[in-house]
C-alpha positions in Angstrom: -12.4 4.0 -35.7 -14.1 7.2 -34.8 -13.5 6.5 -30.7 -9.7 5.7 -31.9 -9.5 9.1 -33.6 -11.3 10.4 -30.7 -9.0 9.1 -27.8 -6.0 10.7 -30.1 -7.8 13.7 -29.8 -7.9 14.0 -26.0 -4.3 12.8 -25.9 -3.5 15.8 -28.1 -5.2 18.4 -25.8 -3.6 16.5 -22.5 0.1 16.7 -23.7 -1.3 20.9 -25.2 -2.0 21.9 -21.7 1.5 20.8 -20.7 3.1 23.2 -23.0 4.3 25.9 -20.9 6.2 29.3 -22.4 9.0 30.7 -20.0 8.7 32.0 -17.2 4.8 31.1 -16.8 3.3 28.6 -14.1 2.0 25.2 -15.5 -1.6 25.4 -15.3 -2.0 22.1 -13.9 -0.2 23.4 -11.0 -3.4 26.3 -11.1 -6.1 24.0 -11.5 -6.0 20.4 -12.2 -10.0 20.8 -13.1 -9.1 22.8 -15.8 -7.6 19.6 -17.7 -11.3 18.0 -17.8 -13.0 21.4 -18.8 -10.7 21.2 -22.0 -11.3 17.4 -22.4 -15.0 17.8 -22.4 -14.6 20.6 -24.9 -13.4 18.4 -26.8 -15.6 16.1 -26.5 -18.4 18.6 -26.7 -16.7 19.0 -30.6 -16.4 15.6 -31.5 -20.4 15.5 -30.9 -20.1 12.2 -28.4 -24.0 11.4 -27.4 -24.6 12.8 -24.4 -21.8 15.4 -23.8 -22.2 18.7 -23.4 -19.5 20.5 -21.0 -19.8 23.9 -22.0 -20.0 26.1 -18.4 -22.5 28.8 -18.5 -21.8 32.1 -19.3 -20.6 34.1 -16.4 -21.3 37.9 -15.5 -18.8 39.8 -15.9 -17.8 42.7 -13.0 -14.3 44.9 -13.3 -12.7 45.7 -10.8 -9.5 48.2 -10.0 -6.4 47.6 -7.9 -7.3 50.6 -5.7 -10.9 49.4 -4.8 -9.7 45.5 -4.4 -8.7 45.3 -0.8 -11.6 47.5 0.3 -14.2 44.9 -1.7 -12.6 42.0 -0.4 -12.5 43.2 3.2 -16.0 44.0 2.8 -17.5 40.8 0.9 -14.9 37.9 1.5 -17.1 35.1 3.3 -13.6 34.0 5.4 -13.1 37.8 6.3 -17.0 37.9 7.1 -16.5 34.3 9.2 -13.5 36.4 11.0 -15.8 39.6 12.0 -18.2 37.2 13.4 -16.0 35.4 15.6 -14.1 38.4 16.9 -17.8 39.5 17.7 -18.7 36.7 19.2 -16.3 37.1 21.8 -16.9 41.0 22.3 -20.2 40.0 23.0 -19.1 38.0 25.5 -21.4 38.6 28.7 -19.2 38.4 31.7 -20.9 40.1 34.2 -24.0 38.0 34.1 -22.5 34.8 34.9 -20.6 36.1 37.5 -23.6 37.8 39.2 -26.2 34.4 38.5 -22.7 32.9 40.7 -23.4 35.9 43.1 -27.1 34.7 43.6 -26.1 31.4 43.9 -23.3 31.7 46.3 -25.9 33.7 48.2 -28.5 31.2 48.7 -25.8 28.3 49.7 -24.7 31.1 52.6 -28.3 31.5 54.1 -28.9 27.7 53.4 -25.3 26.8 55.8 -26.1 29.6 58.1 -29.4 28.4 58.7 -27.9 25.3 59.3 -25.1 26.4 61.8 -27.6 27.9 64.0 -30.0 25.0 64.1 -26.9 22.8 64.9 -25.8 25.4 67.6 -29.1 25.4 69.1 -29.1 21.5 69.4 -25.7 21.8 70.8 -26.6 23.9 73.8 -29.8 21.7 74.6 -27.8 18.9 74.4 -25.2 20.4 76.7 -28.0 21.8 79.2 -29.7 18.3 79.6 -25.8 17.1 80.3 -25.7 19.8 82.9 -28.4 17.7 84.8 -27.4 15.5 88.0 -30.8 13.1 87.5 -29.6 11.2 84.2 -28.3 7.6 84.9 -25.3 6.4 82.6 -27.1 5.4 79.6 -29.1 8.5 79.0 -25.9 10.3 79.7 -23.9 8.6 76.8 -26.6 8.7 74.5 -26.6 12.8 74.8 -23.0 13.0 74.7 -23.1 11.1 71.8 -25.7 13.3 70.2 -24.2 16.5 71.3 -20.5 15.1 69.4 -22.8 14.5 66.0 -24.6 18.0 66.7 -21.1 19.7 67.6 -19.5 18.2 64.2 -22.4 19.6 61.7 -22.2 23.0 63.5 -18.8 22.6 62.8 -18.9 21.7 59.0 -21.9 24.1 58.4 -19.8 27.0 60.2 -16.6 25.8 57.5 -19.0 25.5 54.2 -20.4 28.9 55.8 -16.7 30.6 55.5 -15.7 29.3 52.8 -18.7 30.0 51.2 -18.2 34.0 52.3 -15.1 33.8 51.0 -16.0 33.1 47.6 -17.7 36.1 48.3 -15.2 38.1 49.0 -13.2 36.9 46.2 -15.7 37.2 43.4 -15.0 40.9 42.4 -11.4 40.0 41.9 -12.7 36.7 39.9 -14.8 38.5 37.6 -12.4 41.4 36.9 -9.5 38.5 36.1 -12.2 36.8 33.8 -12.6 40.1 32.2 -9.0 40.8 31.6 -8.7 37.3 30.0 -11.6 37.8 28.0 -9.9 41.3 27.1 -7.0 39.5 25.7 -8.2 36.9 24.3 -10.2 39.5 22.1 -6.8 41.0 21.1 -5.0 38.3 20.5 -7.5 36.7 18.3 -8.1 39.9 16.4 -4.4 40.2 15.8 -4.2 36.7 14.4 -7.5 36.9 12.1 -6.4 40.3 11.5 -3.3 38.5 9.6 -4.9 35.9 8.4 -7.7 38.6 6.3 -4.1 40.5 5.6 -3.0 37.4 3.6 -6.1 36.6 1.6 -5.8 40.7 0.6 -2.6 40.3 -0.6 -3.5 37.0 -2.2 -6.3 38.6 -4.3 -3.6 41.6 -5.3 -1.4 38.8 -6.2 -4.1 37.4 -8.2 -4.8 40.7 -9.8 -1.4 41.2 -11.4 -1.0 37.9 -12.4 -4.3 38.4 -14.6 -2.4 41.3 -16.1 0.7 39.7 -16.5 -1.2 36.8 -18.0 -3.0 39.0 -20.7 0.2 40.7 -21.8 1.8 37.5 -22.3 -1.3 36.5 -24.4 -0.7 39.4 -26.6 2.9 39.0 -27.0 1.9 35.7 -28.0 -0.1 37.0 -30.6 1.9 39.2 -32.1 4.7 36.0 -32.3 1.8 34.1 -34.1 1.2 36.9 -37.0 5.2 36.9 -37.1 5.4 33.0 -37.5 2.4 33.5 -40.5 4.4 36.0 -42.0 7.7 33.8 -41.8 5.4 30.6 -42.8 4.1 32.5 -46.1 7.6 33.6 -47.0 9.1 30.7 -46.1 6.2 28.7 -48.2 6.9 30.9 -51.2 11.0 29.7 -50.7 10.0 26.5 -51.3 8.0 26.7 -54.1 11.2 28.1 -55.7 13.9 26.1 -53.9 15.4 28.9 -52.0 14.3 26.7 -48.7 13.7 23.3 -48.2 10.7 21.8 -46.6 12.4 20.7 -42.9 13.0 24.4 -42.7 9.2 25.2 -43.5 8.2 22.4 -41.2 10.2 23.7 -38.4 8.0 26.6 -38.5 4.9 25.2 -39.0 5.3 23.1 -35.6 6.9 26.4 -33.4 4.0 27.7 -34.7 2.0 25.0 -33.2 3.9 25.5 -29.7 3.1 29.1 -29.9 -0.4 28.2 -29.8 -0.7 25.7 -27.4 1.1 28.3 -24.9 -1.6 30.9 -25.4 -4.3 28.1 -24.8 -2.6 27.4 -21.4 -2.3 31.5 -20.7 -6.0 31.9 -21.8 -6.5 29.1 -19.1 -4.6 30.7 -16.7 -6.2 33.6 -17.0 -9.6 32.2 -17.3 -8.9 29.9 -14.1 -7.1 32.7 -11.9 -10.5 35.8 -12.8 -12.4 33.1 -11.4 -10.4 32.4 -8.0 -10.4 36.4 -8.0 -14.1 36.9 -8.0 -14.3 34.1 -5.2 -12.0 36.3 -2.9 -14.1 39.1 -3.8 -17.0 37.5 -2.6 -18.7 36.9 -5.7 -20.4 33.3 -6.6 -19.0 30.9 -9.5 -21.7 32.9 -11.5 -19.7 35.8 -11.7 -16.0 36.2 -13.0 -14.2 39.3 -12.7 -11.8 41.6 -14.8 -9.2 43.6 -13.8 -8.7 46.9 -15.0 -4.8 48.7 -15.4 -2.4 48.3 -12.7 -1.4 51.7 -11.6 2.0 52.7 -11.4 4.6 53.9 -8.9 4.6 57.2 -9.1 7.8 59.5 -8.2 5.9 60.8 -5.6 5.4 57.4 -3.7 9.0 56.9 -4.2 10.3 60.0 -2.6 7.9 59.3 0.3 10.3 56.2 0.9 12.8 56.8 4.7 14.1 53.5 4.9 14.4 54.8 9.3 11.1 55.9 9.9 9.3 53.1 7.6 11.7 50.6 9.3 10.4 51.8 12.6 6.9 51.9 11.3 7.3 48.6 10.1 8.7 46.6 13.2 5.8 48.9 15.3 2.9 46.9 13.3 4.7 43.6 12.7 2.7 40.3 13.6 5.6 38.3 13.7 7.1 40.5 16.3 4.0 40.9 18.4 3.3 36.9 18.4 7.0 36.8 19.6 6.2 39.7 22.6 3.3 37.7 23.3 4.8 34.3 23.8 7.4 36.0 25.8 4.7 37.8 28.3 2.4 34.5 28.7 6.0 32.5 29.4 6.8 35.2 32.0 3.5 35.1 33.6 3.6 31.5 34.0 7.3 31.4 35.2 5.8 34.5 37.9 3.2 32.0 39.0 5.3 28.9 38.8 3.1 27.2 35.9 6.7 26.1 34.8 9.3 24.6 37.0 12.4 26.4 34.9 13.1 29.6 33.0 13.7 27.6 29.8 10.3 28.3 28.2 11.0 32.2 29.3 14.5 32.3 28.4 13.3 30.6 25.1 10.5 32.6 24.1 13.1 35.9 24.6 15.4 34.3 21.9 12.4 33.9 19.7 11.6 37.6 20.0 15.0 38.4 18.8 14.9 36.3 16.3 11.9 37.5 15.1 13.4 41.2 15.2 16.4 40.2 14.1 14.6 38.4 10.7 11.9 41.2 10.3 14.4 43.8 10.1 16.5 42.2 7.9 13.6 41.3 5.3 12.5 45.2 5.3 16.1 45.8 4.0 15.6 43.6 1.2 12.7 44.4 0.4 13.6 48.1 0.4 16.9 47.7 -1.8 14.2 45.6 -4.1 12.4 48.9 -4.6 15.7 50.7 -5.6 16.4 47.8 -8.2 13.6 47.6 -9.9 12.9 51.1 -10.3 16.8 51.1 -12.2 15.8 48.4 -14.0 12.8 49.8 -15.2 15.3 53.1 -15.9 16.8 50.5 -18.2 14.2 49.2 -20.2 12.8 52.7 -20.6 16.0 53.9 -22.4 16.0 50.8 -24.8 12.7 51.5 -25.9 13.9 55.0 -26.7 16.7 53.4 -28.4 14.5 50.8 -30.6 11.9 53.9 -30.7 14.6 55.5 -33.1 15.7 52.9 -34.7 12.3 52.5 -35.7 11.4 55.8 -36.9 14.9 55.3 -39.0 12.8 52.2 -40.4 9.2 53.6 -40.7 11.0 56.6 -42.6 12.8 54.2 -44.7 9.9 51.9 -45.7 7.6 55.3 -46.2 10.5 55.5 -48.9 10.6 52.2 -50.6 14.0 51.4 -49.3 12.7 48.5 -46.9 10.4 45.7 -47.3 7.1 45.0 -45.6 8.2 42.3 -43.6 11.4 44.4 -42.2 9.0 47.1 -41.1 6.6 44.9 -39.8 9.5 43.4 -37.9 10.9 46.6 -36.6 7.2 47.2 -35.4 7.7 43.7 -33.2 10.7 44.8 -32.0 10.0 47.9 -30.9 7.0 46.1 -29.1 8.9 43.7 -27.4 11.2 46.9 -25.7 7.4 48.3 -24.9 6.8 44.7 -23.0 9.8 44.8 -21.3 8.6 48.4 -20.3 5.9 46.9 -19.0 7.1 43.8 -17.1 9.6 46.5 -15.4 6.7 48.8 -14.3 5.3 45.7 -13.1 7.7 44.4 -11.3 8.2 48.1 -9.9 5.0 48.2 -8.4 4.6 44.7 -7.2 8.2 45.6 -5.2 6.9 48.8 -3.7 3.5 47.1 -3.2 5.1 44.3 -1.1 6.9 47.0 0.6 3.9 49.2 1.7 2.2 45.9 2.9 5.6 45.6 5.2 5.3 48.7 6.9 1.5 47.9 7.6 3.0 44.8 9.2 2.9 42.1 7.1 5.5 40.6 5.1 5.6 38.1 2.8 6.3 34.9 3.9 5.4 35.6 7.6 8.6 38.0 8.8 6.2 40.4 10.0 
């Protein structure tokens, strides 16, 4: 009976984690491991033989928004694998290889020169024993066939000998075209892995405010907990009395439940999403990090914002744009030396770079009218917190009085919370629009326009 009850159990805290409030991503979409580190807590509780899937306790490091991308630049081990490659290739020793060619080219020309005049030596003592009247026919043929074999090495000596020189003559030009491709293969790698570190930035900032996010849903969670207690103990007392009948106080007993379950899946999240933070940071499993307040827009940072000159700033650094100019330069260079045999692939790749204009310019729009938005929106909730601010100074006054009960005040306090959480989702939602937005005039926008 006690592995039935225990199975139950597990079901229980399976079908918990899929509880998910509005608005908030399903943890098992996070982290499907973090389904079996709440099963084998479970377990650990139930006391099976055997079982004891507690983690360790991990160190603890915060960290601030305005430090994050200069720690993760610094310690990521993918940004660090980056550095290394692109110096790998700066490193790149040219000029040696080309010079060990130099010795070698060198050594062939002495070795077919050497040859040529040994050949061109047996050609004229072939032809001045020719030149004599005494030989019979048979010694005669036998020279003239010796002087042909003599007169065909000289012949492919003096050939391997110019081409040879040649080579020669060619291997300044060969080693400055070997250092122009090494040139830009260096930039063009750079600018890809440059891209690729710019996403796992903005992936960590992404990360960051979700962590806030996350712990401001937990407390609103919290405070709708105490409020379902209050209601349950009212609502308890009802019944007792038959002012409410037991569905109704059942009702609130399980949306209490809910509530619960949804700040187990938030503390989850959280838990799940410091710990993928402190990885992009650089840090090992042993260490989980905390982040401290997200700073806010300030007016300042707002009136810095010329949709022109950030536009033109933006389409000057965009990687979309520059992959597109570079596709259209290789196409034209291969078209010059016919590598293709139509203009298609050049006449293509010049579409592309519109495009890619066309689309990066049209994203900076939106994501400058985003800015605008949110900061009205944020105007918004600021005045209805005022509003509820004196309504609930109407009600603190009031209750200070006798006029209103406990619970209303302690209602009005929620309410004037929930205006100061929509305050803060705004602010949020503020900043994340005019973070994304900086991030596009640096060159990269979200979902690869630039």
């Amino acid at each position: 009976m006690k592995r039935i009850r225990t199975g139950v159990l597990l079901a229980g805290a399976l079908c918990a984690l899929t509880v998910v409030p509005a608005g908030a991503v399903n943890a098992l979409d996070v982290a499907g491991a973090g389904i079996w580190a709440t099963v084998s807590a479970v377990q650990d509780a139930l006391g099976w033989d055997g079982v004891n899937a507690a983690p360790p306790v991990q160190d603890e490091q915060s960290i601030g928004f305005t430090g994050l991308e200069k720690t993760v630049r610094a310690n990521n081990q993918t940004i660090q694998g980056f550095q290394k490659t692109l110096a790998g290739i700066q490193n790149t020793d040219v000029d040696t290889r080309f010079d060990v060619q130099v010795q070698q080219y060198a050594g062939q020309l002495r070795m077919y020169e050497q040859q040529a005049a040994a050949y061109q030596k047996a050609v004229n003592a072939l032809s001045s024993a020719l030149a004599s009247d005494e030989l019979d026919d048979a010694s005669r043929q036998a020279l003239q066939a010796q002087l042909q074999t003599a007169q065909t090495n000289l012949s492919v000596s003096q050939a391997s000998s110019k081409g040879i020189q040649e080579a020669l003559d060619n291997i300044d030009d060969l080693r400055q075209e070997a250092q122009d491709q090494l040139d830009d293969t260096y930039v063009s790698t750079k600018k890809q892995l440059d891209n690729m570190a710019n996403q796992i930035v903005v992936g960590a900032q992404s990360a960051f405010i979700g962590i806030i996010t996350t712990q401001e849903g937990i407390a609103t969670l919290d405070r709708n907990l105490a409020a379902l207690d209050r209601n349950i103990a009212v609502v308890e007392k009802q019944v007792e009395l038959g002012m409410a009948s037991q569905l109704t106080l059942d009702n609130l007993r399980q949306t209490r439940r809910t509530t619960a379950a949804q700040r187990e899946t938030l503390t989850l999240m959280q838990t799940t999403t410091e710990n993928q933070l402190s990885l992009l940071c650089g840090n090992t499993a042993a260490t989980t990090v905390k982040p401290t307040k997200l700073p806010a827009v300030t007016s300042q940072q707002l009136a810095g914002m010329n949709y022109e000159a950030d536009l033109e700033q933006a389409l000057k650094n965009s990687y979309s744009i520059w992959s597109a100019q570079n596709e259209v330069r290789k196409a034209g260079n291969d078209y010059e030396d016919d590598v293709t045999s139509t203009v298609d692939a050049f006449e293509a790749a010049k579409l592309n770079l519109e495009y890619a204009e066309e689309t990066a310019e049209n994203t900076f729009r939106k994501l400058y009218l985003d800015v605008q938005n949110k900061k009205r929106l944020l105007d918004e909730a600021k005045a209805a917190y005022d509003t509820e601010k004196k309504n609930f100074d109407v009600d603190a006054l009031q209750y200070e009085r006798g006029m209103i009960s406990q619970l209303d005040y302690l209602t009005a306090q929620d309410d004037l919370a929930a205006k100061q959480d929509a305050v803060n989702t705004a602010e949020h939602d503020l900043f994340t629009a005019y973070n994304t937005y900086d991030w596009a005039k640096r060159g990269y926008m979200a979902g690869g326009a630039a």
